[in-house]
Each structure stands twice: as C-alpha cells, then as structure tokens.
N, CA and C atoms of all chains as a GROMACS GRO file, in nm:
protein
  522
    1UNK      N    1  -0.808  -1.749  -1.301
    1UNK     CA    2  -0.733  -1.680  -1.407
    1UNK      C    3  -0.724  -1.530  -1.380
    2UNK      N    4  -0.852  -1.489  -1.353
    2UNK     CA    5  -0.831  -1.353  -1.281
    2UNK      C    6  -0.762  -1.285  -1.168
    3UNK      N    7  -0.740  -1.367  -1.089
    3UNK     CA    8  -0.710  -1.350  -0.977
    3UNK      C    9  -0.559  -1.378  -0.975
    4UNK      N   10  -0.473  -1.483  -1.088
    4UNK     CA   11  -0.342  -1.466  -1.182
    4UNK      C   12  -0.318  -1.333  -1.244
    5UNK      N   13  -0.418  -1.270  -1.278
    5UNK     CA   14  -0.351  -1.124  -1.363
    5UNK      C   15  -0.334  -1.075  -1.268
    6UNK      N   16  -0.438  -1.067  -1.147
    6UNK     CA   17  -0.441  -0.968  -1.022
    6UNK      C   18  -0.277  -0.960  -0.977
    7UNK      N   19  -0.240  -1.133  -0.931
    7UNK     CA   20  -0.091  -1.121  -0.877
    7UNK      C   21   0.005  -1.040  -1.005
    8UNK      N   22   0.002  -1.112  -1.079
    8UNK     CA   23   0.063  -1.058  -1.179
    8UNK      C   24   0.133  -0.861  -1.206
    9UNK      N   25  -0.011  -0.818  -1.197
    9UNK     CA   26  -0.014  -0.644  -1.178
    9UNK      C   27   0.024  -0.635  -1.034
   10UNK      N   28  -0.031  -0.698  -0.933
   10UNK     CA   29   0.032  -0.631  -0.836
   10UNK      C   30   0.196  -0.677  -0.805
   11UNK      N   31   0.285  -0.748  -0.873
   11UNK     CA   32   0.402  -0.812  -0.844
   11UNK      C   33   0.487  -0.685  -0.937
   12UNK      N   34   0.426  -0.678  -1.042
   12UNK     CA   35   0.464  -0.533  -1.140
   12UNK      C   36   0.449  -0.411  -1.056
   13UNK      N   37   0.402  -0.360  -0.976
   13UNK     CA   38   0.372  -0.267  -0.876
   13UNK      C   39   0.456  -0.259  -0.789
   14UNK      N   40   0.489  -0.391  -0.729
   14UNK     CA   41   0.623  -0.396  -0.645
   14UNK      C   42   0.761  -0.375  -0.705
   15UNK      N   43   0.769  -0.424  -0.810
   15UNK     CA   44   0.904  -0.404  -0.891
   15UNK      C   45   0.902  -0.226  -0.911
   16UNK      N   46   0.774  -0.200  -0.961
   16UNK     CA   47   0.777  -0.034  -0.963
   16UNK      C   48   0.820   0.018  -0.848
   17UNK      N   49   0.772  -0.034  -0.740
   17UNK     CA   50   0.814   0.074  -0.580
   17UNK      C   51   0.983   0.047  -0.582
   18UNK      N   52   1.025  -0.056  -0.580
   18UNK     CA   53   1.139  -0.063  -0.574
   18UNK      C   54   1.254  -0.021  -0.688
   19UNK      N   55   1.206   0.045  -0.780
   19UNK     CA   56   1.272   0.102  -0.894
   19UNK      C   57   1.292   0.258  -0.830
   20UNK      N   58   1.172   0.318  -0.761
   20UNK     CA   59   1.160   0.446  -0.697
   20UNK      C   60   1.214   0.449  -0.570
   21UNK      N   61   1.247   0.308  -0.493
   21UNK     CA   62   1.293   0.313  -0.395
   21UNK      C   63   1.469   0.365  -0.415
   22UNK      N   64   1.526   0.281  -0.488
   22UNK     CA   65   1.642   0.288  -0.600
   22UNK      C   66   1.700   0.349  -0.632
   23UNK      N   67   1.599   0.459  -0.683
   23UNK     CA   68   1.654   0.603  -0.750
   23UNK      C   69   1.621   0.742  -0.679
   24UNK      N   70   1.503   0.720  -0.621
   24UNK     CA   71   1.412   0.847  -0.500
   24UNK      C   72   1.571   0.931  -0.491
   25UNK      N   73   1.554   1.064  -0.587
   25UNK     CA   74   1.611   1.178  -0.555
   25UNK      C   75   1.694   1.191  -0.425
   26UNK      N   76   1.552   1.223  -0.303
   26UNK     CA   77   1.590   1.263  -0.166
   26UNK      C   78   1.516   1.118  -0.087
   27UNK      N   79   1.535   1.151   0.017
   27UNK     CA   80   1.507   1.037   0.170
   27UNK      C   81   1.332   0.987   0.164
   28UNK      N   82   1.301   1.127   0.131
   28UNK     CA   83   1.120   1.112   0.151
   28UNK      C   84   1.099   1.020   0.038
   29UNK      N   85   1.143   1.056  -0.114
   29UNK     CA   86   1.070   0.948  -0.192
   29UNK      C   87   1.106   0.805  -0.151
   30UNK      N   88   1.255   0.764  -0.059
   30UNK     CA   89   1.290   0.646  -0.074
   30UNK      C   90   1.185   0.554   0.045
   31UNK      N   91   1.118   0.655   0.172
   31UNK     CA   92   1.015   0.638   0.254
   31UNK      C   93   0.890   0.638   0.182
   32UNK      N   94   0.837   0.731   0.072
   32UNK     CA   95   0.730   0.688   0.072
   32UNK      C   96   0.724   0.598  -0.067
   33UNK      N   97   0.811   0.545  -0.152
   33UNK     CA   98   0.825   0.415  -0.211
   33UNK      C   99   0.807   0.258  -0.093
   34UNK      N  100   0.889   0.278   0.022
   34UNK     CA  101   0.850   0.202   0.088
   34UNK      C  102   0.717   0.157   0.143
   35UNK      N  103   0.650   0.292   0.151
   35UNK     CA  104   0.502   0.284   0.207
   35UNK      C  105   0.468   0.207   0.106
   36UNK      N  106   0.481   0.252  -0.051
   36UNK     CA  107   0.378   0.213  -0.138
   36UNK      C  108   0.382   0.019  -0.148
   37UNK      N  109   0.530   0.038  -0.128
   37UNK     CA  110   0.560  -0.131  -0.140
   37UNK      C  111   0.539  -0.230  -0.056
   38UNK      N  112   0.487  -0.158   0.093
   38UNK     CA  113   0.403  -0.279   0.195
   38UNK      C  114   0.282  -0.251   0.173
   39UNK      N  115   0.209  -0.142   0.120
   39UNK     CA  116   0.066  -0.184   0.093
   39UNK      C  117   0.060  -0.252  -0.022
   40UNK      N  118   0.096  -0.253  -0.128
   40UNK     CA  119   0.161  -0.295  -0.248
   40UNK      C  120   0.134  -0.512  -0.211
   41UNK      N  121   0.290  -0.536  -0.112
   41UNK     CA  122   0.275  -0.654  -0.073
   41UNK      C  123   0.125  -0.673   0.029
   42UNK      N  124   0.103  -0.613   0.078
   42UNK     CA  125  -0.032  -0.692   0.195
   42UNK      C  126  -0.130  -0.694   0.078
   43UNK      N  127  -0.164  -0.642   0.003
   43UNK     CA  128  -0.269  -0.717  -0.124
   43UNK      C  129  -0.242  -0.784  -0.203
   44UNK      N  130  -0.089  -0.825  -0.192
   44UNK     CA  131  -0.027  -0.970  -0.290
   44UNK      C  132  -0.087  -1.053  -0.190
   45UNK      N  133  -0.032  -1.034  -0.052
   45UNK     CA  134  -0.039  -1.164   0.053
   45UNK      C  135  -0.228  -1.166   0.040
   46UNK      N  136  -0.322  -1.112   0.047
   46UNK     CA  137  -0.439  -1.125   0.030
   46UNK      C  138  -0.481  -1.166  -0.080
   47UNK      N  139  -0.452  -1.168  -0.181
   47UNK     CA  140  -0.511  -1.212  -0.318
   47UNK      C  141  -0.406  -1.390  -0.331
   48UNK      N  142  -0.326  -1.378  -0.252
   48UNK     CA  143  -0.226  -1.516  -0.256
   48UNK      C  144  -0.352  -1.626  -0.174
   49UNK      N  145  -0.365  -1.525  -0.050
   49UNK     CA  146  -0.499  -1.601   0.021
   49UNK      C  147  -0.536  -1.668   0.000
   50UNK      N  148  -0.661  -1.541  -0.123
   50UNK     CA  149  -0.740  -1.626  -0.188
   50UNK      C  150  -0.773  -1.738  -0.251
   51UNK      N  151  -0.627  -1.682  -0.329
   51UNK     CA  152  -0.661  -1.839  -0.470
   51UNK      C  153  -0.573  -1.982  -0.377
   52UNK      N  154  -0.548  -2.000  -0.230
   52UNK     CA  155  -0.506  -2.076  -0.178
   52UNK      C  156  -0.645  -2.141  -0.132
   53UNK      N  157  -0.732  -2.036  -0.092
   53UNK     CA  158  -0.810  -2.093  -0.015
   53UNK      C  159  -0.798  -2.116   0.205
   54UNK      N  160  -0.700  -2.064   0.191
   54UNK     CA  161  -0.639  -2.050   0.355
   54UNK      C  162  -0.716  -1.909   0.443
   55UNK      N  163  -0.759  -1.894   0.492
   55UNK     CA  164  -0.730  -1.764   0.626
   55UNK      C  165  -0.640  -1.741   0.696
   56UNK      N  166  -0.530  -1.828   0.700
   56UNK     CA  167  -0.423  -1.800   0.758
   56UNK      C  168  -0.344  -1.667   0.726
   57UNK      N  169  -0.326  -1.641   0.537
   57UNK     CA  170  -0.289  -1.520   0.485
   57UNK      C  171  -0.367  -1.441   0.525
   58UNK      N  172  -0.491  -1.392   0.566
   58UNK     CA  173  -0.563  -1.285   0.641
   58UNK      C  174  -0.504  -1.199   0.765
   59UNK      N  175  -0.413  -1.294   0.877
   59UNK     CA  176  -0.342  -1.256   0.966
   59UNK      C  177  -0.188  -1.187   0.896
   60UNK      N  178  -0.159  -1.282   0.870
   60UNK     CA  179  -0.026  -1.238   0.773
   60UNK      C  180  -0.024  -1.090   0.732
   61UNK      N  181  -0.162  -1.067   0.630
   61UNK     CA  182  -0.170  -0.925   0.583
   61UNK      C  183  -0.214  -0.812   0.694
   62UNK      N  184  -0.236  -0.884   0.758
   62UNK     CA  185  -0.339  -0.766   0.894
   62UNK      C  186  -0.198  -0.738   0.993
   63UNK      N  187  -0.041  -0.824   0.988
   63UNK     CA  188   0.012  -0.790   1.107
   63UNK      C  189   0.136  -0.703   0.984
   64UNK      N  190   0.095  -0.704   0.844
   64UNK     CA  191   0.185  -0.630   0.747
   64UNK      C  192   0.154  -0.511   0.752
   65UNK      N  193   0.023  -0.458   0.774
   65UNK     CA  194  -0.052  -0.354   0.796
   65UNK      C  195  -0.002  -0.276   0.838
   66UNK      N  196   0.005  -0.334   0.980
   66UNK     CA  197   0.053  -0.277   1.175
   66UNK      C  198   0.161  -0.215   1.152
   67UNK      N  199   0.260  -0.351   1.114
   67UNK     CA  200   0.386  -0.314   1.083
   67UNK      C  201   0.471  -0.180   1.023
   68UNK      N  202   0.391  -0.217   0.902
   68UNK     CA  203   0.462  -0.106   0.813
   68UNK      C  204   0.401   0.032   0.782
   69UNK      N  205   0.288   0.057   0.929
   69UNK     CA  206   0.266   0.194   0.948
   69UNK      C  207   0.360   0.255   1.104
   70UNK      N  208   0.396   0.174   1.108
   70UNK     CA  209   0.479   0.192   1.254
   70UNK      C  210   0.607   0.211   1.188
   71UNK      N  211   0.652   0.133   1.070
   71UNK     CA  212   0.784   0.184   1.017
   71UNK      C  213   0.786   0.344   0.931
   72UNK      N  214   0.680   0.340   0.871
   72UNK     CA  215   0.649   0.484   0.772
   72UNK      C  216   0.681   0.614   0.855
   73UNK      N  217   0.546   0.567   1.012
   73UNK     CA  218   0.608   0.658   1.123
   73UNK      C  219   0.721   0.729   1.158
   74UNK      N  220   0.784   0.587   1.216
   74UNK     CA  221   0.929   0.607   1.243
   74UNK      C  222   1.034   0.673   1.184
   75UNK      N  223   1.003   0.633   1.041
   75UNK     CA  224   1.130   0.693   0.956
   75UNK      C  225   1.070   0.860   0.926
   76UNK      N  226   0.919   0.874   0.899
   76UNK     CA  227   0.919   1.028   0.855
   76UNK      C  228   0.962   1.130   1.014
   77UNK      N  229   0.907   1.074   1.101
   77UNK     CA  230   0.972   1.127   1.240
   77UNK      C  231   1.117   1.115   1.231
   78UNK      N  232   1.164   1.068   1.196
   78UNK     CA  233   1.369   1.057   1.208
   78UNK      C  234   1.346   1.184   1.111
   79UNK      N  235   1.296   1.173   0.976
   79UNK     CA  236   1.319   1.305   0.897
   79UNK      C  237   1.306   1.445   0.941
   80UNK      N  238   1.203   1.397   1.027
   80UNK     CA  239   1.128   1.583   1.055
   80UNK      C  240   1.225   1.612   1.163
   81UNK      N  241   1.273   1.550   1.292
   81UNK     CA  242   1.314   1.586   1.382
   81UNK      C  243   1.481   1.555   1.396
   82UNK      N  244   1.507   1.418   1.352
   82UNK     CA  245   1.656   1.352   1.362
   82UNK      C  246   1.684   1.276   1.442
   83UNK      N  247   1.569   1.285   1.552
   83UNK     CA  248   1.554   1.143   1.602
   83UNK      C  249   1.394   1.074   1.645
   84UNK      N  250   1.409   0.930   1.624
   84UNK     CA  251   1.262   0.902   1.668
   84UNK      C  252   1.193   0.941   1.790
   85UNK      N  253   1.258   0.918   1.890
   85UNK     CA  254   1.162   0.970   2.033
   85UNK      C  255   1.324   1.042   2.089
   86UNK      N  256   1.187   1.139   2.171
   86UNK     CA  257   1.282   1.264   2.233
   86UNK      C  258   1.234   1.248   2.315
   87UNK      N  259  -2.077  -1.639  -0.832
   87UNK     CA  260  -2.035  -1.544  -0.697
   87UNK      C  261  -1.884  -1.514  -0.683
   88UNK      N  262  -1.797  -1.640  -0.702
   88UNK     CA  263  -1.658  -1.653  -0.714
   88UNK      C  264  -1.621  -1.581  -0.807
   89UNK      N  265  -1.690  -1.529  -0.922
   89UNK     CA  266  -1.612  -1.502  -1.033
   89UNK      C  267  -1.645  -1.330  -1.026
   90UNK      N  268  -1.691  -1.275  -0.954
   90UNK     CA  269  -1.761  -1.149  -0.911
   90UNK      C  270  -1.643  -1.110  -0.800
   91UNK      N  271  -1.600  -1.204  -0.685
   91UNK     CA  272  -1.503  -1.159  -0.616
   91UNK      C  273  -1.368  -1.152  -0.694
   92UNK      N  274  -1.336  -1.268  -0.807
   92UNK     CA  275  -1.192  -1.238  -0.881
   92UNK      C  276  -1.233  -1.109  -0.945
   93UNK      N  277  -1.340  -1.068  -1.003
   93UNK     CA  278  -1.320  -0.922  -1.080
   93UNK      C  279  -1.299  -0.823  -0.973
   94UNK      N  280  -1.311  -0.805  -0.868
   94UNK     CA  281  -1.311  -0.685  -0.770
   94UNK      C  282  -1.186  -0.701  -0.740
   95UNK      N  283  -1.094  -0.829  -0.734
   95UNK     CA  284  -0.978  -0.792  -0.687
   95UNK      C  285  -0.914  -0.811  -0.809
   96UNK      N  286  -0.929  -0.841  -0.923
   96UNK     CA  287  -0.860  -0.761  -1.047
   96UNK      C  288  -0.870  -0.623  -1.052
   97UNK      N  289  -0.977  -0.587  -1.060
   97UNK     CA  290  -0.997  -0.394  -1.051
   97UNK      C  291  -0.900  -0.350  -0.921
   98UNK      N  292  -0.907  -0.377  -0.796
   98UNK     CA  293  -0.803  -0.339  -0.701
   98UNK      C  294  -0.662  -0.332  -0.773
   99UNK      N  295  -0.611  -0.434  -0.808
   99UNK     CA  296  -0.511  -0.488  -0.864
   99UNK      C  297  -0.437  -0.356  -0.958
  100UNK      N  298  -0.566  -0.344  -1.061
  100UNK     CA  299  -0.542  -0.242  -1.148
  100UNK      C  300  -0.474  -0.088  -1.106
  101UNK      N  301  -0.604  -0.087  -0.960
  101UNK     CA  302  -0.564   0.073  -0.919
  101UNK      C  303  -0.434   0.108  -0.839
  102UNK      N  304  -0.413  -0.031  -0.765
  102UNK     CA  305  -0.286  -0.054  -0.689
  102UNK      C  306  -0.137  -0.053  -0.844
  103UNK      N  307  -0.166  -0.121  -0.896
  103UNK     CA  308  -0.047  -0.096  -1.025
  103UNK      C  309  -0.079   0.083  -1.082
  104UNK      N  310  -0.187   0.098  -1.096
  104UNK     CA  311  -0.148   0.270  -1.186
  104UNK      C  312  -0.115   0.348  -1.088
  105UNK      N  313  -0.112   0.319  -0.923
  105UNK     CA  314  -0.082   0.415  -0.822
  105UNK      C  315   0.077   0.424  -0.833
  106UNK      N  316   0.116   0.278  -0.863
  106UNK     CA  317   0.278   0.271  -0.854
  106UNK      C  318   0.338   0.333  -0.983
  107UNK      N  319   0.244   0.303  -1.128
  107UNK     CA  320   0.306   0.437  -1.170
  107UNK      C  321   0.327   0.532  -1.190
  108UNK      N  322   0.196   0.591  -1.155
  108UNK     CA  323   0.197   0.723  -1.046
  108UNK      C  324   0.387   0.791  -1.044
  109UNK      N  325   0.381   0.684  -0.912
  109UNK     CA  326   0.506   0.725  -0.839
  109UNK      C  327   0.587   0.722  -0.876
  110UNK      N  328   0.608   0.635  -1.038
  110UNK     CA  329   0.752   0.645  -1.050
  110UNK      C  330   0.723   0.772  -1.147
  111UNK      N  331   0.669   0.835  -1.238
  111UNK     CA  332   0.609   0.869  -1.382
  111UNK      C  333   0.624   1.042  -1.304
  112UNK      N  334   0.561   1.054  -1.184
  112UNK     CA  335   0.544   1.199  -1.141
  112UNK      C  336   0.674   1.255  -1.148
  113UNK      N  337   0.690   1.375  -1.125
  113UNK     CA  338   0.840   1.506  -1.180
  113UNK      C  339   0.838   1.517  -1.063
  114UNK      N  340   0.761   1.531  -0.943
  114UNK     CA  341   0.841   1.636  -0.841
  114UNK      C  342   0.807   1.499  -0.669
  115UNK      N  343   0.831   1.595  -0.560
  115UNK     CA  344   0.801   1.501  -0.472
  115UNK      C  345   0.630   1.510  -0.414
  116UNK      N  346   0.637   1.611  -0.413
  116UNK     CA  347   0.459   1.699  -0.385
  116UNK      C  348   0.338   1.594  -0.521
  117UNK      N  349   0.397   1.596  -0.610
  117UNK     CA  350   0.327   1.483  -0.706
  117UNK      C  351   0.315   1.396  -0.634
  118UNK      N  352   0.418   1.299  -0.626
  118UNK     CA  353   0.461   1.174  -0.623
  118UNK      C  354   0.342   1.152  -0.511
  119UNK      N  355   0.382   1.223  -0.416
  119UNK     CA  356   0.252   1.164  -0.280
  119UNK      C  357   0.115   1.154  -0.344
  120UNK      N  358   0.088   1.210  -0.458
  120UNK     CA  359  -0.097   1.147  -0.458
  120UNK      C  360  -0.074   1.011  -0.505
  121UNK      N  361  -0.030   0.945  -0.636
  121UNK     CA  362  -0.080   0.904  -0.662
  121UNK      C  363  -0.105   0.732  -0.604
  122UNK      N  364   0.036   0.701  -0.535
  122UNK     CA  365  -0.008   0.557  -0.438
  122UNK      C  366  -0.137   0.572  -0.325
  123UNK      N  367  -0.224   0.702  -0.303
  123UNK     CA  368  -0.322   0.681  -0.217
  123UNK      C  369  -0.476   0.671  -0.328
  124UNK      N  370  -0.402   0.573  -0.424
  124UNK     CA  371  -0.524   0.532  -0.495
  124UNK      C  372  -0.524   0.404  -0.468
  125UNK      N  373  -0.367   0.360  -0.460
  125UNK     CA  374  -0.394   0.188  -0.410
  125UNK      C  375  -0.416   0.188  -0.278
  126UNK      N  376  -0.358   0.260  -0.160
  126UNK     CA  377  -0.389   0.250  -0.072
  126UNK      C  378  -0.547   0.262   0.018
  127UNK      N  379  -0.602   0.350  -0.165
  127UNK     CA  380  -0.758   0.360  -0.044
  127UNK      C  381  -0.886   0.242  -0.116
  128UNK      N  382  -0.881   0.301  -0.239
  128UNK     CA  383  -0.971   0.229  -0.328
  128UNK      C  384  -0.950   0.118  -0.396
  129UNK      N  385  -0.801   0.109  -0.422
  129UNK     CA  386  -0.761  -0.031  -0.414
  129UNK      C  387  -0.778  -0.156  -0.329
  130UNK      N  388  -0.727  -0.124  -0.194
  130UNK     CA  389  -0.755  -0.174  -0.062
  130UNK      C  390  -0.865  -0.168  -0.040
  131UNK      N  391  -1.007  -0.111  -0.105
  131UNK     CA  392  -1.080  -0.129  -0.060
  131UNK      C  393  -1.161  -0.267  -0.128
  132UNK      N  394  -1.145  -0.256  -0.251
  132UNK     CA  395  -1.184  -0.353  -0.355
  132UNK      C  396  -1.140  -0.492  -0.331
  133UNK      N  397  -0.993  -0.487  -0.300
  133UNK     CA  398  -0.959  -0.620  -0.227
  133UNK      C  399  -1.026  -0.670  -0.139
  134UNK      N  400  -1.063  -0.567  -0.025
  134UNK     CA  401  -1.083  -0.619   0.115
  134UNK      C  402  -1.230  -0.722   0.048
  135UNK      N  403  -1.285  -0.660   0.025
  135UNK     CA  404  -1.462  -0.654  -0.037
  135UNK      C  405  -1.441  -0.769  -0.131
  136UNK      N  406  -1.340  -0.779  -0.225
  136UNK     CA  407  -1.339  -0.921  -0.262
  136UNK      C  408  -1.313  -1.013  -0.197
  137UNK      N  409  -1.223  -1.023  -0.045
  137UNK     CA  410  -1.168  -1.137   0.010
  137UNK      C  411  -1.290  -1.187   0.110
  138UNK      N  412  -1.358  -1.091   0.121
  138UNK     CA  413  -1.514  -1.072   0.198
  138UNK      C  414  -1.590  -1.175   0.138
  139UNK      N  415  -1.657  -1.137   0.009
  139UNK     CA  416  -1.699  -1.217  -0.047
  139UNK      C  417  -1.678  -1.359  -0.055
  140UNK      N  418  -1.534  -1.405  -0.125
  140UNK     CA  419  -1.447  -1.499  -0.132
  140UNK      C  420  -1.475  -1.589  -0.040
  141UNK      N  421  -1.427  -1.522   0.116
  141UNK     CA  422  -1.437  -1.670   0.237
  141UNK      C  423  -1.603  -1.642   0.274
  142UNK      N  424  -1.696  -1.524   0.272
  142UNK     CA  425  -1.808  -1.541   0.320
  142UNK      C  426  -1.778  -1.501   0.444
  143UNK      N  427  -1.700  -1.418   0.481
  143UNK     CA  428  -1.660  -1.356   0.681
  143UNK      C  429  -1.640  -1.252   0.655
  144UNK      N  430  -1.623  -1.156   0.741
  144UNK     CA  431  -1.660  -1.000   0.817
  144UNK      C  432  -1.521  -0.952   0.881
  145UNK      N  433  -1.392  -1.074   0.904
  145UNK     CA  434  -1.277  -0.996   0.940
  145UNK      C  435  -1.196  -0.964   0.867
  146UNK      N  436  -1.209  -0.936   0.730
  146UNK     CA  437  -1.157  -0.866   0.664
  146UNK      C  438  -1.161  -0.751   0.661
  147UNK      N  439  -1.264  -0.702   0.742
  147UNK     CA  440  -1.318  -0.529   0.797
  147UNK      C  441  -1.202  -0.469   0.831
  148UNK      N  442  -1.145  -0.540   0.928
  148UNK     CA  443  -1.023  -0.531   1.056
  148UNK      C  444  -0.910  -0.438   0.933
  149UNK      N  445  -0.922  -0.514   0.848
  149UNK     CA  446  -0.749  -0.468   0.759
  149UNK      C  447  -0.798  -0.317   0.709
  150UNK      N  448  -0.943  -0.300   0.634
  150UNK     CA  449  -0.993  -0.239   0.581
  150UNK      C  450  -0.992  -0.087   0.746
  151UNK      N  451  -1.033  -0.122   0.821
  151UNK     CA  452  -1.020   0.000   0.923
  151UNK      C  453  -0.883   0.036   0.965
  152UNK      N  454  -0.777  -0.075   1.002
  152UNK     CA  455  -0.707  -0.032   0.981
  152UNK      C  456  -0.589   0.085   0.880
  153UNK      N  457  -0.612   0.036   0.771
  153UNK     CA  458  -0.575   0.111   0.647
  153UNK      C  459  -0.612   0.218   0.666
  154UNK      N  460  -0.730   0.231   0.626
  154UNK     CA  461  -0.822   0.360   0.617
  154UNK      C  462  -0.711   0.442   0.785
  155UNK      N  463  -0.719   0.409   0.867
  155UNK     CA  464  -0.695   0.510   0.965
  155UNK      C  465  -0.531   0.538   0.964
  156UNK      N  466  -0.471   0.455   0.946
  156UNK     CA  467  -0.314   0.460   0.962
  156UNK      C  468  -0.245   0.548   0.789
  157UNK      N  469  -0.337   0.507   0.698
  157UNK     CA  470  -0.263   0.562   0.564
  157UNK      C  471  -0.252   0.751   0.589
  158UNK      N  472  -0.353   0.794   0.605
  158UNK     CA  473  -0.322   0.929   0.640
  158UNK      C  474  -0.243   1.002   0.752
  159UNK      N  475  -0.233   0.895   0.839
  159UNK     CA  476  -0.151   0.958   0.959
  159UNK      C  477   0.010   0.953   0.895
  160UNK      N  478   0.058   0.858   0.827
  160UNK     CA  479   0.161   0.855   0.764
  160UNK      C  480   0.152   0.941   0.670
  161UNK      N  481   0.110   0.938   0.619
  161UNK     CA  482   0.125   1.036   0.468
  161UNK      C  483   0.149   1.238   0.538
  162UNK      N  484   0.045   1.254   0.623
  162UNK     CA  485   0.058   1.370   0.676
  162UNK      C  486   0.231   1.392   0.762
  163UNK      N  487   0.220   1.282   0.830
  163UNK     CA  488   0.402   1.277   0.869
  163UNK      C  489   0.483   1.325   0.746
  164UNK      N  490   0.434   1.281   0.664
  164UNK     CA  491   0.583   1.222   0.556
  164UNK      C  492   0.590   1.360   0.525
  165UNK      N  493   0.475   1.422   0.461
  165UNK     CA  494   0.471   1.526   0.373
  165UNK      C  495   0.546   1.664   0.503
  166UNK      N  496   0.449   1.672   0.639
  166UNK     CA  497   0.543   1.750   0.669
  166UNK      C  498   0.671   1.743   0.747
  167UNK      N  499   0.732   1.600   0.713
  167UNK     CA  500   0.894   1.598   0.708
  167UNK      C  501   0.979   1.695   0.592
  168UNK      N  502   0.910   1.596   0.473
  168UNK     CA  503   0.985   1.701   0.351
  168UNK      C  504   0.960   1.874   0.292
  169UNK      N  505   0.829   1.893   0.388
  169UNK     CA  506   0.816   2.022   0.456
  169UNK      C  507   0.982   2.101   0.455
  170UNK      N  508   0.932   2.069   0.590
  170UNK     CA  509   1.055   2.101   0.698
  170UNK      C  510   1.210   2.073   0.639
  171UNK      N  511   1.185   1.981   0.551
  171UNK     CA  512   1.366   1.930   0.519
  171UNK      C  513   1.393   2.022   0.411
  172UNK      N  514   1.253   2.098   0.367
  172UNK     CA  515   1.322   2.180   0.212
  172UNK      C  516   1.323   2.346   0.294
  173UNK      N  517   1.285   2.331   0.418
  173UNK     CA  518   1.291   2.507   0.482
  173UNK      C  519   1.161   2.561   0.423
  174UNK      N  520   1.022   2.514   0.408
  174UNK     CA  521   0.896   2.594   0.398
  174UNK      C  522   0.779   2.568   0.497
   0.00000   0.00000   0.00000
C-alpha cells in the first residue's frame, strides 16, 4: 500500500516536470525539467521493481541513469557553446 | 522488515515530489536549479536503501554512486550554460 502512494507521488512528479518542461520560459528550464523527469522516472522504474519483485528493473534504472546524464550533458554543452563536440 | 523498506521509499517518494514542486512553484531560473537536487540526492538515496533492503543485495550501490557523481557534473554544466546565455 505504501509503496502504491510511493508510485502514485512519484507519477505526480513526472506530470510536474513535464508541465515545466511545457512552459520553461528559456532552453535551460526546458533541460533541466528534463533532468528532473529521468531521475523522477528511474525511481518509478525502482519502486515498480519492487512491488514486482523482479531485479530485472534494477538494470533498467541503472542504464536510465547513464543515459540521461549523457543527454543533460549534451544538451547544456549545445547551450554553452552551440555545438556538442568541437 | 518489508514494511520498513516501503516507508523509506515512501519518504524518497515524498522528497522526489516536493523537489518537482520546487521547480515548477520557483520565480526565477537560479531558483528553479535547487530544488530537484533534493530528489536527486536524498531522495535517491532513500530509494536506493529501500530497494537494498527489499531484495537483501548490495547492487543497488551501483545506481546510488552513480547519481551521486553524474548529478553535479550536470547541474554545474547547466547552470554555467545559462551563465553564459544571459552575458554574466
């Protein structure tokens, strides 16, 4: 039951990032709404885990991780400079 | 024991949701950046530590070091992109 509210708040959290993703003024808020919304999802996919009972979601969240610090990267580097690699 | 790991990742849960409204609730952009590194640190940490518990294994560390090292390297990017994009 607990671990139902858990998804619950964190599924509300995601709808929040993506409300800020949405509206974000300038470029940076619409990047760092994104950040918030893959860490956001890799503790849905971990708490989904749980109440499954699988380890399989453990990998899942660990390659969401990787991922979406390599994208955060990428895009604040396009901001600062205008392009990713020089 | 089970019911000790659902409260830790309810409390995560919690800090990960007030981080997001944080972000939407803050006025400027210099705001906005604190308050998702409440889900990202102490949130994430509470999870990890519950999913620990939960299966009874140690590679849940892995996500937990990861995080911890990659959330600030981004965040320091980001901030001095919009640095630079406002001319200070």
């Amino acid at each position: 039951m607990m671990l139902v509210a858990a998804q619950v708040l964190l599924g509300a959290a995601l709808l929040l990032c993506v409300w800020r993703a949405g509206r974000g003024p300038r470029a940076e808020d619409r990047v760092l709404a994104l950040d918030t919304l893959y860490v956001n999802a890799m503790l849905l996919v971990l708490t989904f885990g749980m109440r499954q009972g699988s380890s399989l979601y453990f990998e899942a969240a660990l390659v969401i991780g990787l991922l979406g610090f390599v994208a955060t990267a990428a895009l604040a580097k396009f901001l600062l400079r205008g392009e990713v690699i020089e | 024991m089970s019911e000790l790991a659902d409260l830790l990742a309810l409390a995560g849960a919690l800090f990960a949701f007030a981080g997001s409204v944080g972000l939407v609730r803050m006025k400027s952009f210099f705001e906005r950046v604190h308050p998702p590194t409440m889900g990202g640190t102490l949130g994430m940490g509470l999870i990890v530590v519950a999913s620990m518990i939960h299966f009874g294994s140690l590679h849940e560390l892995l996500i937990g070091f990861v995080m911890a090292v990659t959330t600030p390297i981004g965040y320091v990017l980001l901030v001095a992109a919009a640095r630079r994009r406002r001319g200070r």
